[in-house]
C-alpha positions as a printed Julia matrix, in Angstrom:
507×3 Matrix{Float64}:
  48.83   -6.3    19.51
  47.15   -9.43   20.25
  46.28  -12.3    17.87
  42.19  -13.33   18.12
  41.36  -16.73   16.12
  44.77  -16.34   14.33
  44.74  -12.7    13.19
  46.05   -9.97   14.86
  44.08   -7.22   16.72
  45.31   -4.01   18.48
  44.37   -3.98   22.31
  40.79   -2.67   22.35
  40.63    1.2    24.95
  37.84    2.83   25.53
  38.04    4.76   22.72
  37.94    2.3    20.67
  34.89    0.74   22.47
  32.76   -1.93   20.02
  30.16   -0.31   18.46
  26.54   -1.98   19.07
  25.48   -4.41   16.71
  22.91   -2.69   14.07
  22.18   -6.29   11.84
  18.68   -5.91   10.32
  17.5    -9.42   11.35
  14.48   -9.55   13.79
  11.89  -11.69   12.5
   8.43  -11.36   12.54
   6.48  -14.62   13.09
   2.81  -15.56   11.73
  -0.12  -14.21   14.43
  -2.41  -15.49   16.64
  -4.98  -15.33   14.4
  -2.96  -17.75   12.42
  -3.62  -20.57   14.36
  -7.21  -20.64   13.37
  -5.51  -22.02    9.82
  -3.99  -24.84   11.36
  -0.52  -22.87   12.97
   0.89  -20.26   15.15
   4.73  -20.34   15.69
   6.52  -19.81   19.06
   7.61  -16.05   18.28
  11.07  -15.64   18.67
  12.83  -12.6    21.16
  15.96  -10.98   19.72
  18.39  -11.57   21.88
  22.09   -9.91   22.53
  24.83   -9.53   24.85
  24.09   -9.79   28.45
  23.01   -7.22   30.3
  25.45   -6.34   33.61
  24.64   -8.43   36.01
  23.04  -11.24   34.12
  24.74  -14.53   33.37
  24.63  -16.09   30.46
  25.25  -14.75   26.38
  21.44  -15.84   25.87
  20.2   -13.29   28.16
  19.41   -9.94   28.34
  17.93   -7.63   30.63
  13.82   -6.63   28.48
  12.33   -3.82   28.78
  10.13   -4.84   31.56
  13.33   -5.46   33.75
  12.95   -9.16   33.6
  15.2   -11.67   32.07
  14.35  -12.41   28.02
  16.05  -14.98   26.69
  17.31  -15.14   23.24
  15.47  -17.18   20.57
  16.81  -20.34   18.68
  17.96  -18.26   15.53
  19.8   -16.23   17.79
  18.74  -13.12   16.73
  21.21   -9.47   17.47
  20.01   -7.26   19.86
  19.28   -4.0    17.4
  16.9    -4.18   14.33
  16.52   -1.97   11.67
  13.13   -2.75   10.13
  13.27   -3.85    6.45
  11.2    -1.37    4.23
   7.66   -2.13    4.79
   8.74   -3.88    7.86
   6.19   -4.43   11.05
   6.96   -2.91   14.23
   6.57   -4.29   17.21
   5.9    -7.71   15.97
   2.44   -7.55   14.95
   2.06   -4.03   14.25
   0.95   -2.49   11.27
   3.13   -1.73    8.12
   4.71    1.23    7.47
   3.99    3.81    4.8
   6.46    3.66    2.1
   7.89    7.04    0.26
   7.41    7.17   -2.98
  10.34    9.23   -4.02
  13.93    8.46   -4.81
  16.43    8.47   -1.2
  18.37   11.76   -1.03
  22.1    10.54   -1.14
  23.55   11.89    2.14
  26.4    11.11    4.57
  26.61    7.67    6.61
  27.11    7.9     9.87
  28.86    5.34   12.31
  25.93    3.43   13.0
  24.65    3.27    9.16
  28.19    2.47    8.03
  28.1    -0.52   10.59
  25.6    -2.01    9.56
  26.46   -2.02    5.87
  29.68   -3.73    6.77
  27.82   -6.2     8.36
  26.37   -7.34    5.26
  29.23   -6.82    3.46
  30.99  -10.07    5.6
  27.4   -11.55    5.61
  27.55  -11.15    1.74
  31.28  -12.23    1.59
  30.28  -15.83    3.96
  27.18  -16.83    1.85
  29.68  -16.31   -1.4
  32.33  -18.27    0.13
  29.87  -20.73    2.19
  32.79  -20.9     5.01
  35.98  -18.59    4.97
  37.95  -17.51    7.23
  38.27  -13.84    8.85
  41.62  -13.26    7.02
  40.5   -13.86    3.44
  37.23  -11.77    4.6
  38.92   -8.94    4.68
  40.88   -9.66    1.26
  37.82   -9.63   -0.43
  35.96   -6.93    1.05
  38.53   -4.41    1.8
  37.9    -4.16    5.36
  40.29   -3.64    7.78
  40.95   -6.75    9.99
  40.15   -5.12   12.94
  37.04   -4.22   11.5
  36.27   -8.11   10.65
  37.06   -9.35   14.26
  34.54   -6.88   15.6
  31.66   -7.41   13.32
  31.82  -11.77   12.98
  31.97  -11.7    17.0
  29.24   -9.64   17.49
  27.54  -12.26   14.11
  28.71  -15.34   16.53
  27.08  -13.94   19.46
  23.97  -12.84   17.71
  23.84  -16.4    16.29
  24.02  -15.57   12.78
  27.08  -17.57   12.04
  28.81  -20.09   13.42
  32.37  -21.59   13.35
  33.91  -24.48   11.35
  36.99  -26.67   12.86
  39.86  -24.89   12.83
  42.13  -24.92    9.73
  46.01  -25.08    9.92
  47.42  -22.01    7.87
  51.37  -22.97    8.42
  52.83  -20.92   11.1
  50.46  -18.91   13.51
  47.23  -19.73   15.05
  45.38  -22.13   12.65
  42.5   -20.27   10.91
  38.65  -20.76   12.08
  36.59  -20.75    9.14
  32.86  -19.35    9.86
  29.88  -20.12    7.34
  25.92  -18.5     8.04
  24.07  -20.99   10.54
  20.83  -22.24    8.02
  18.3   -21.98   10.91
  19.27  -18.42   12.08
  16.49  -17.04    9.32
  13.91  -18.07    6.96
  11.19  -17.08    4.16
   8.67  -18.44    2.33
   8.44  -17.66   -1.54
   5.08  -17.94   -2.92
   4.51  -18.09   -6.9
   1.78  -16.85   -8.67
   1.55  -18.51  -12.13
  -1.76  -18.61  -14.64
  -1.43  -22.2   -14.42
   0.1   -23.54  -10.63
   0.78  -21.58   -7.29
   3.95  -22.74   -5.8
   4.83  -22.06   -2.25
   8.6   -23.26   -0.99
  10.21  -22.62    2.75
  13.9   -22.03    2.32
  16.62  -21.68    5.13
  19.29  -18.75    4.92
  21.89  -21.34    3.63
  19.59  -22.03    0.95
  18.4   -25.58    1.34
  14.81  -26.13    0.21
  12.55  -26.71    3.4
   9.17  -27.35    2.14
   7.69  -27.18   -1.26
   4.25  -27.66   -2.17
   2.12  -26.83   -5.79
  -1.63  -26.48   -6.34
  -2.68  -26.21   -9.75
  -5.19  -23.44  -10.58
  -8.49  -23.63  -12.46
  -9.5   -21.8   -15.56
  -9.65  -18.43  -14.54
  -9.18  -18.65  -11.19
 -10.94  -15.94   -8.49
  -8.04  -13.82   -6.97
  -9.77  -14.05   -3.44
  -9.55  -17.89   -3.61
  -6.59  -17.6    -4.87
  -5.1   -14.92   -1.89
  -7.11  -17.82    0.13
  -5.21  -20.66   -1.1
  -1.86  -18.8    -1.31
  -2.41  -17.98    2.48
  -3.1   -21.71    3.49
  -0.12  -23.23    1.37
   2.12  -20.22    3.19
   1.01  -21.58    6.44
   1.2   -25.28    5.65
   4.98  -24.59    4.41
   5.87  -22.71    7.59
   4.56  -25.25    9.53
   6.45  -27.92    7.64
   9.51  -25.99    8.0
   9.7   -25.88   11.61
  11.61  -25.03   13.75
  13.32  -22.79   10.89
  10.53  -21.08   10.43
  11.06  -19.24   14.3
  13.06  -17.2    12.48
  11.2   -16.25    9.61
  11.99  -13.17    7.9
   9.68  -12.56    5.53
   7.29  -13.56    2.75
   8.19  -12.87   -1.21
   5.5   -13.18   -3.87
   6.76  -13.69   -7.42
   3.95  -12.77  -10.17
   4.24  -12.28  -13.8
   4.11   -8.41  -14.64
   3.08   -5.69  -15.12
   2.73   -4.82  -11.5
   3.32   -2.24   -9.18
   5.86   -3.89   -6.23
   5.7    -0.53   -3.66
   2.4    -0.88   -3.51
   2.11   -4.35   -4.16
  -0.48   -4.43   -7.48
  -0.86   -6.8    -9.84
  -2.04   -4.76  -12.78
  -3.99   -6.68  -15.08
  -1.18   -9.47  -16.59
  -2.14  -10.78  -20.06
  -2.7   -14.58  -19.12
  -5.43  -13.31  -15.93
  -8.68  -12.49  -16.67
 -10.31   -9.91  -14.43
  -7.27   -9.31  -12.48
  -7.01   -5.81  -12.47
  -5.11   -3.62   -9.29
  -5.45   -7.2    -7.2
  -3.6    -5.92   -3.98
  -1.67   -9.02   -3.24
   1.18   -7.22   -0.8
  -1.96   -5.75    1.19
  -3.93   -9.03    1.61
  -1.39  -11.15    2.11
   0.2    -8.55    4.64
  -2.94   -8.52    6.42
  -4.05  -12.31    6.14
  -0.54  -13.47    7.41
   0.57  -10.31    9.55
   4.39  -10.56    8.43
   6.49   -8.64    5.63
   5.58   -9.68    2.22
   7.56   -8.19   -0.7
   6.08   -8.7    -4.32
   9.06   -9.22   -7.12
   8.14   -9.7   -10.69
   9.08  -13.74  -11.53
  11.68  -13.28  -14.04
  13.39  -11.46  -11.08
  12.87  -12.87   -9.02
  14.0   -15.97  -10.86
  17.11  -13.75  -11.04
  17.59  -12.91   -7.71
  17.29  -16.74   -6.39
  19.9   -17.58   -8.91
  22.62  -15.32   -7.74
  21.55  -15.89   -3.87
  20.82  -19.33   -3.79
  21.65  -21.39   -7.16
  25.57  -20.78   -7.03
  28.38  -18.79   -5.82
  29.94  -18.56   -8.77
  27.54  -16.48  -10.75
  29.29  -13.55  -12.45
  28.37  -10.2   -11.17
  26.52   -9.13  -14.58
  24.18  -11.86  -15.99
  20.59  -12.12  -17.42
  18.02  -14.64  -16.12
  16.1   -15.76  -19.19
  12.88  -17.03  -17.87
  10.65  -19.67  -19.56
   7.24  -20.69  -18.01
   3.9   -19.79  -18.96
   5.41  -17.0   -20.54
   8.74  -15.51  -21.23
  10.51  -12.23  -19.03
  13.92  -11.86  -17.86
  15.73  -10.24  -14.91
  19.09   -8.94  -14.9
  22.0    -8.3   -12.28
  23.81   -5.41  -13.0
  27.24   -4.25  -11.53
  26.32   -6.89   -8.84
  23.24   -5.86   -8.06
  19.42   -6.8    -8.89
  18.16   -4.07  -11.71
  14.32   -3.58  -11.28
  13.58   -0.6   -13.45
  12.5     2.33  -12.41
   8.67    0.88  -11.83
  10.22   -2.51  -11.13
   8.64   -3.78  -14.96
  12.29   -4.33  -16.3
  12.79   -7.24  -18.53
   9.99   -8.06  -20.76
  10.97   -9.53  -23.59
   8.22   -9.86  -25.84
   8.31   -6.35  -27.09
  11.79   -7.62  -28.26
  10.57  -11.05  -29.73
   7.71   -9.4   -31.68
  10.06   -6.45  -33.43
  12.65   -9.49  -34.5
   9.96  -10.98  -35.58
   7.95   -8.06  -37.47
   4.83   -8.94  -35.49
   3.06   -5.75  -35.26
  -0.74   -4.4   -34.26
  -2.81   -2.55  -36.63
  -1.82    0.49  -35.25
   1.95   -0.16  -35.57
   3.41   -1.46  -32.26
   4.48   -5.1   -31.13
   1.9    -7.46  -31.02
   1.39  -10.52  -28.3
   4.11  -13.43  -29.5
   2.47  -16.46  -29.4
   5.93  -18.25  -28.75
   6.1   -15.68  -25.58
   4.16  -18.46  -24.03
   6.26  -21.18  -24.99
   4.1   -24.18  -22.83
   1.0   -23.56  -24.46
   3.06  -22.59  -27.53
   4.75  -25.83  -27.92
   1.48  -27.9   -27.62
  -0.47  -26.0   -29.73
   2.38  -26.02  -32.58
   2.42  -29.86  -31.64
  -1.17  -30.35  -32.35
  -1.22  -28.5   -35.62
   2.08  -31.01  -36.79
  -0.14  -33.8   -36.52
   0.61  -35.19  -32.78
  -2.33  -36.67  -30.9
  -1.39  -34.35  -27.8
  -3.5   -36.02  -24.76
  -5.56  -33.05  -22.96
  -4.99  -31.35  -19.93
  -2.05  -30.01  -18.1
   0.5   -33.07  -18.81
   0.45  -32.19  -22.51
   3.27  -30.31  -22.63
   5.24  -32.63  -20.93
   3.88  -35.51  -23.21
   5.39  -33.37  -26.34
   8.33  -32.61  -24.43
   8.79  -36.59  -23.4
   8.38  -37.23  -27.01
  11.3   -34.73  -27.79
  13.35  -36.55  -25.94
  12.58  -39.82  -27.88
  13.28  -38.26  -31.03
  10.1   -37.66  -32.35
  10.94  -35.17  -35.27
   8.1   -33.04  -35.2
   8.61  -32.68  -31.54
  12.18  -31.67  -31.58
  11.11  -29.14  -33.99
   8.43  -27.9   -32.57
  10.15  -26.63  -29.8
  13.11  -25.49  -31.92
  10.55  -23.38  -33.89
   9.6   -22.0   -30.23
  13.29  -21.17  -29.13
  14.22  -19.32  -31.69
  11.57  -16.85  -31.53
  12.31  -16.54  -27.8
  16.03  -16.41  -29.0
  16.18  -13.5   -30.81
  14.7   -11.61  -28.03
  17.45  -12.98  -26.03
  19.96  -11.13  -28.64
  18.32   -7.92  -28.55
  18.78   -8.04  -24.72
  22.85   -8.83  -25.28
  23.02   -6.37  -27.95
  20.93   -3.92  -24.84
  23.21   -4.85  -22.21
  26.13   -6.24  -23.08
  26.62   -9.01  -20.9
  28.36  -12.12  -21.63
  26.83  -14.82  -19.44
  22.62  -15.96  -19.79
  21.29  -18.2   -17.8
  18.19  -20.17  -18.44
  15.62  -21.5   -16.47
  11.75  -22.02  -15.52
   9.41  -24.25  -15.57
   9.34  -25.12  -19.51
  13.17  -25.95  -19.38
  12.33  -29.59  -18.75
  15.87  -31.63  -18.76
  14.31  -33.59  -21.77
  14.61  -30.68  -23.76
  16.71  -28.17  -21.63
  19.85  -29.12  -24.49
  17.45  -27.94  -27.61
  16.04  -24.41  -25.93
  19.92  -24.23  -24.89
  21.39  -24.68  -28.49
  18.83  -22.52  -30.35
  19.09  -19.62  -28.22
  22.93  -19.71  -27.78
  22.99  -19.87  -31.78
  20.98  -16.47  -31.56
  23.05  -14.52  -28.86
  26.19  -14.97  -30.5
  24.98  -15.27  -34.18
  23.5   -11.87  -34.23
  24.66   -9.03  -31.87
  26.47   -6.49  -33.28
  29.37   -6.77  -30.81
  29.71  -10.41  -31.62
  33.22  -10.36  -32.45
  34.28   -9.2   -29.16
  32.11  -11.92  -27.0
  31.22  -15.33  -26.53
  27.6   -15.45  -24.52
  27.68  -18.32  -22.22
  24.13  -19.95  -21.78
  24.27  -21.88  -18.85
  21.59  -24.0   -16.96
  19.9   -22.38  -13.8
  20.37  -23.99  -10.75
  17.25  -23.59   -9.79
  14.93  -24.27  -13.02
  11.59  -25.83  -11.94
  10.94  -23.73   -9.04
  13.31  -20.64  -10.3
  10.48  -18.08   -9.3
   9.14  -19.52   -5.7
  12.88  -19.74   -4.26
  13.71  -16.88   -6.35
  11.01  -15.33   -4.4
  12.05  -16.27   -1.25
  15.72  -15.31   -2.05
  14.13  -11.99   -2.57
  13.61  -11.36    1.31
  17.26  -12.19    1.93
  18.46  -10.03   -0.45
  16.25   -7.11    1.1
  17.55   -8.11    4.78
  21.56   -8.84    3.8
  22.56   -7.43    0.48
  25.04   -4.29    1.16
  23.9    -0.85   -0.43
  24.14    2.38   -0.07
  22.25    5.19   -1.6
  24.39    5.66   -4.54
  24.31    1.78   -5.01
  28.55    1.08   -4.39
  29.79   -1.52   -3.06
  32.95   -0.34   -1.44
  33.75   -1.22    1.76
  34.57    1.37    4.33
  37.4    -0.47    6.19
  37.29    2.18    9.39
  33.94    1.65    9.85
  32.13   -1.03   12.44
């Protein structure tokens, strides 16, 4: 035995030879054709171990025989391509099955690279820990843990803290996930604003930048102007953005995200089958993934807004309209079509709002920003035009204006009892709430009504107490969210049938 950064470690034989690394973590970069928009990154060149003969742990022989140095995120040597992923750097996308994975047997490669984000999952959580409590909380051998963080330290992705003194031994050395080693942009589609962010793997906002939309805006300007803001952020964002991973696009539903459709959302006009994976795939020649904004919303909270998130929550999202996302024994739940989480159905059977024929009707409180004004008008407030009203009414709120405050209480408890039917649906016991209508002015009276709703009326009230809790995110909940949403495709562990066990002989 032989102790490595404080732990111990048998003496490695040749049968017991370090599997390659298998991270998923090239990054494509924006093309050459870019640059006529105002940008072309340097693209980065995975790098690795040396190859014999060559000096140096940022070198490695290429495939041309000549020396390729590694790029400034450090990237590992292997890549598995993401789903949908380019090969080859600026090669075209690949066809995506439409049917359901087999489940089937892991070999030693496949099981080797799900450990890897298993410790990648287990660092973000902890933001630095050390190798020893790694393996407490994943299960993995320690062994296993040495292997995979030194083959993560020489790929670049992490890097190590000073060294901690853990009483007798070796002190401890503490690693955390190196915030320039990968990137994304997030890109939100809203009927009102498109919001583009840059965000680093550690989670720090890079860039963020908003352009309000017109009345019914054209979705080719709009693919236009999502483009230029995408390449703007990048830009701002460099150097991080060497190592960008990806591109997310958060848009309110219904859509289809495997092929990337936006089918015909209540608040656009005349956008019907828009391709926005396709176009912006083709108009920035990197991975783009397309997430409905509640959850994406949902998927930034538990990557990005804390650590301490509990492994089953809902995201209750407020913005130009209302939809939620949910994570569900730890892990993101889409739906089978990836529509999960609309809650107006919910809000208009609470609320016996029905169509002629019998089903739920549109809730006008399901759009609580042009709800709130609207409701503020009709109380007699001069609401000044435009798109600052419903901050004005909101500001006013705050003041105490009466008919303010309760025009927004009026609003949250609509959107409240669709929250309950969603507890009473799946029986969770924390809700977070966020988006761009929770202003802090009135963040405390959306908070109050719906908490009064979630635990005033499920049926398994008794044995509960719902905690509503602030997102971390709020404002820009579905842009990061977005972004978040290309790290969670790269680094979240999962296996076909969706456990998260470790496999502590595996590499």
């Amino acid at each position: 035995m032989r102790e490595v950064d404080g732990e111990r470690e048998p003496v490695r034989t040749a049968a017991d030879s370090e599997s390659p690394s298998t991270s998923p973590w090239g990054a494509p970069s924006f093309p050459p054709h870019a640059r006529d928009a105002g940008w072309r990154p340097t693209r980065g060149v995975p790098g690795g171990t040396p190859a014999p003969g060559m000096g140096g742990p940022g070198v490695r022989q290429s495939p041309g025989g000549g020396p390729e140095r590694r790029s400034r995120a450090g990237r590992p040597l292997q890549a598995e391509p993401m789903p949908g992923r380019r090969e080859g750097g600026g090669g075209r996308l690949r066809s995506q099955a439409g049917t359901r994975p087999a489940l089937r047997a892991f070999n030693q490669l496949a099981l080797g690279s799900y450990n890897e984000k298993l410790v990648i999952e287990s660092i973000r959580q902890a933001v630095s820990t050390s190798r020893v409590e790694i393996a407490e909380r994943t299960g993995l051998t320690p062994q296993a843990v040495s292997r995979i963080t030194r083959n993560l330290l020489t790929s670049g992705l992490l890097t190590e803290d000073a060294r901690q003194s853990a009483g007798a031994g070796k002190p401890r050395v503490p690693l955390r996930l190196r915030p320039d080693a990968g990137s994304a942009i997030g890109v939100h589609l809203d009927p009102k604003m498109i919001t583009v962010v840059a965000v680093d793997l550690c989670g720090d906002l890079l860039d963020q930048r908003h352009l309000p939309l017109p009345e019914q805006a054209d979705p080719q300007w709009c693919l236009a102007q999502m483009t230029r803001l995408a390449l703007e952020s990048a830009e701002a964002a460099h150097p991080a953005s060497e190592a960008l991973l990806g591109v997310g696009v958060a848009v309110p539903g219904p859509l289809d995200p495997r092929a990337g459709l936006l089918l015909d959302p209540p608040l656009f006009r005349d956008w019907k089958h828009v391709a926005l994976k396709a176009e912006l795939a083709t108009r920035l020649d990197v991975t783009v993934i397309v997430e409905k904004d509640s959850t994406a919303a949902a998927i930034g909270e538990r990557w990005l807004g804390a650590a301490d998130r509990a492994d089953d929550f809902v995201y209750l999202y407020l913005g130009a309209g209302v939809g939620s996302g949910a994570f569900l024994n730890g892990d993101v739940y889409r739906g089978r079509t990836g529509n999960a989480g609309e809650v107006g159905q919910l809000c208009a059977i609470a609320t016996g709002r029905l169509t002629p024929e019998g089903g739920p009707d549109l809730v006008p409180e399901c759009a609580p920003t042009s709800a709130v004004v609207d409701r503020a008008g009709a109380a007699g407030m001069v609401v000044p035009p435009g798109d600052a009203a419903y901050e004005w009414v909101c500001a006013a709120a705050a003041r105490g204006d009466r008919r303010a405050v309760t025009v927004i209480e009026e609003v949250a408890r609509v959107i409240g009892l669709g929250a309950a039917g969603l507890i009473d649906l799946l029986d969770v016991e924390l809700l977070i709430i966020g988006g761009p209508a929770v202003l802090p002015a009135v963040a405390d009276i959306y908070h109050g009504q719906i908490a009064a709703a979630v635990n005033g009326f499920p049926m398994a009230r008794h044995l509960r107490e719902v905690e509503v809790a602030q997102s971390h995110l709020n404002r820009a909940a579905a842009a990061v969210g977005a972004a978040s949403s290309v790290f969670h495709e790269v680094f979240t562990p999962s296996l076909g049938s969706r456990t998260r066990t470790a496999h502590p002989d595996a590499v």
